[in-house]
N, C-alpha and C positions, 0 to 999 in steps of 0.2 A: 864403466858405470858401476855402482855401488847399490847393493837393493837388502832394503835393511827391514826385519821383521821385530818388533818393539819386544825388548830383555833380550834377544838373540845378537850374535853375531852380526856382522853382514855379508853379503854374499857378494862374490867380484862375478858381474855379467860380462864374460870376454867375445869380444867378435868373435868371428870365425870358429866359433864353438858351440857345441848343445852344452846348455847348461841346466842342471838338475837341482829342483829342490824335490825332494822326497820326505815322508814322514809314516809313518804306521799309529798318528796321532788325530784322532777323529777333530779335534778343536783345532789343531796346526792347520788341518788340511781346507778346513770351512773358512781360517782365518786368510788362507792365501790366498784363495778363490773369491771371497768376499773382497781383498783388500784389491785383488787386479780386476777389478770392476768398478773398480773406484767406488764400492758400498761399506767402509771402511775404516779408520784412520791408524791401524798397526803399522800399515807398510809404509815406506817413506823408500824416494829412488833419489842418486845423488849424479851426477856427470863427474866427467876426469878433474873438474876444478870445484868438485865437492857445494854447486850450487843444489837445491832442492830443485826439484823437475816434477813436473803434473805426471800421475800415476798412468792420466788418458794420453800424455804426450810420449811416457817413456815405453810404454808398453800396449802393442797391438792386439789385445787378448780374442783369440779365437775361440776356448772352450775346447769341448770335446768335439774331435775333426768329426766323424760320425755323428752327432745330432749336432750339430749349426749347419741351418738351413740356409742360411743370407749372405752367403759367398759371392754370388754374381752383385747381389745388392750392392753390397759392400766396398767390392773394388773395380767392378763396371766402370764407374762416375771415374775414380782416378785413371783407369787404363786409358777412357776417352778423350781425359782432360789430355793427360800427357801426350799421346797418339797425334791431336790435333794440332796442339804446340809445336811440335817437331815436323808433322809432315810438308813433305815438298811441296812447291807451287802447282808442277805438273800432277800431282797427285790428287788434291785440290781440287782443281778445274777438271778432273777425270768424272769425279764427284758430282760437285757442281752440276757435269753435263749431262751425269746419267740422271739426276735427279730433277731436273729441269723437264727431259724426255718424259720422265714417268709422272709430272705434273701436266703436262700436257696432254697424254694419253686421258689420263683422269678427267680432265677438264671435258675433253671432247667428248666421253662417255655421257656427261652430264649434261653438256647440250642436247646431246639424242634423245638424253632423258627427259629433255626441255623442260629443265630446274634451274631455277635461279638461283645457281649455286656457283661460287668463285673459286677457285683452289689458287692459293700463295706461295710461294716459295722466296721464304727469308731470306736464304743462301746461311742458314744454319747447320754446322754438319752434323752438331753433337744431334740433332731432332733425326737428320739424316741415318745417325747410327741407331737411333731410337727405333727407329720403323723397320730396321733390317733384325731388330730382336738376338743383337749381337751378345755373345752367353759364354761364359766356359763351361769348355767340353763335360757332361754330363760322367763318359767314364773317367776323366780326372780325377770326379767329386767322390767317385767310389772308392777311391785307393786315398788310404791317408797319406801316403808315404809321397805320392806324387799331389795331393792336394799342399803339404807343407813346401815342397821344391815349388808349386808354382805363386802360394802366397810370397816366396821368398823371390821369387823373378821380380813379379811384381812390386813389392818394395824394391829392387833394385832399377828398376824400369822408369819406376814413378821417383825414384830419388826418397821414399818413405825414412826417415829416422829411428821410429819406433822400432822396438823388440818385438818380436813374432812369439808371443806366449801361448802354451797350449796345457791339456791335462791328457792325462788317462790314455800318452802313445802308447804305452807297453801292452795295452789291451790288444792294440791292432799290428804290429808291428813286430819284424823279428831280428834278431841281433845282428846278421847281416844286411839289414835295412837300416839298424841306427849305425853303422861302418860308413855305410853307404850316404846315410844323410852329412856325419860328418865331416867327409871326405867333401862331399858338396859344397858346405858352408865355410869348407874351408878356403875352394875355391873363387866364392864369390863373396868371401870374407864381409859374410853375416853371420847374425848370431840367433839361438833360437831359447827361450826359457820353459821348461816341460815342468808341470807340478804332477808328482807321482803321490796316490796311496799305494806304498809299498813299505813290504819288512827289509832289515838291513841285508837279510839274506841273498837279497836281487841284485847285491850294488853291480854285480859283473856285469850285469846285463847292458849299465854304462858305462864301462871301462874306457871307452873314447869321448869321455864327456865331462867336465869339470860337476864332479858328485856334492851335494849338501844332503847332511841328513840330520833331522829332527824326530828324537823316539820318543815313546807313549811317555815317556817321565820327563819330556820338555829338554832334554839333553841334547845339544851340538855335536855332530859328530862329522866335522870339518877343519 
C-alpha cells in the first residue's frame, strides 16, 4: 500500500512493520492528522495495483492511545459479530439455556410482583452479550503498548483490512517497547502507521521501523 501526502513523496506502508511518518513541521503534522480523519483532501492511499482506496477504508485511525475513550465502542460490535459467526452449536445452546433460565427466574419475580409484565426471549445472543456488559479489560486500556497488541488481535480476529494508525507513541512508550511491538507485528504480519511530532534527532528511537521524515522547510528525508 502507497500513502501519498500532496508535493511529497509517498510513503510504502509494509505489513509486518511499524511504520513512521514523522515531522518537526507544525502544518505537516495538522495536515496528517486532519487527512487520516478523513477532514482533508492532501492525503490520497493507493493498494498493490495502484487503485485509489477510501482514506476510512485504508486506515483504522485510533488517535492518541491515551485520550480515546471509545475503544470498547468501537470494537465490541466487530469482536461480537465475529464471536457469534464462528461459535459452535454446543456453545450456542449453552447460551441459549442459561439465558432462557434467567428469563424465567425474571418472569416468576414478576408474577409475585403480580405485574403484568411478559419477559421474551428472542434467542438473540448479540442482546445476550449485551446484558452481561462484556468490555476490555480496563488495565489493558492503561498500557498503550498492550492497548496497540490488542487492537491488532482484534483486526486479526475480525479479519479487519484497515491499517491500525496512531500519534503521539513515543510520548508513552520506550525503545524496548517499540522492539517488542515490532517483533509482534511481525509475527502476526500486520502493520501499524505512527505520526510523530518529532526532531530528526529521535530517528533511533525507530530504528526497527521503516522511518519517513518531513522537516520544518517541507523537505523529504526518505
Amino acid at each position: 500500500m502507497k500513502f501519498s501526502y500532496s508535493t511529497h513523496k509517498p510513503f510504502k506502508i509494509e505489513s509486518g512493520r511499524i511504520n513512521v511518518i514523522a515531522t518537526d513541521n507544525q502544518v505537516v503534522y495538522k495536515d496528517l492528522i486532519l487527512g487520516l480523519k478523513d477532514q482533508n483532501e492532501l492525503l490520497k492511499v493507493f493498494n498493490d495495483d495502484l487503485d485509489l482506496v477510501e482514506i476510512s477504508k485504508a486506515f483504522d485511525w485510533l488517535g492518541d492511545l491515551m485520550i480515546q475513550k471509545d475503544i470498547n465502542k468501537r470494537y465490541m460490535p466487530e469482536i461480537v459479530k465475529k464471536l457469534f459467526s464462528s461459535m459452535p452449536a454446543q456453545q450456542r445452546n449453552r447460551i441459549h439455556e442459561a439465558t432462557t433460565n434467567l428469563d424465567n427466574a425474571i418472569q416468576e419475580s414478576l408474577y409475585l410482583a403480580n405485574l403484568p409484565v411478559k419477559v421474551t426471549y428472542d434467542f438473540d445472543l448479540k442482546k445476550a452479550m449485551k446484558f452481561t456488559d462484556a468490555h476490555i479489560n480496563q488495565k489493558i486500556l492503561d498500557d498503550p503498548c498492550d492497548i496497540i497488541k490488542t487492537v491488532i488481535r482484534i483486526h486479526e480476529m475480525c479479519d479487519l483490512k484497515s491499517c491500525l494508525a496512531i500519534c503521539n507513541v513515543a510520548h508513552y512508550i520506550l525503545t524496548d517497547q517499540i522492539k517488542e511491538l515490532s517483533e509482534f507485528l511481525q509475527d502476526v504480519n500486520q502493520s501499524i502507521l505512527l505520526i510523530e511530532f518529532t526532531d530528526m534527532s529521535q530517528s533511533n528511537f525507530y530504528s526497527d521501523c521503516n522511518f519517513y521524515y518531513i522537516d520544518k522547510d517541507f523537505v523529504d528525508w526518505y
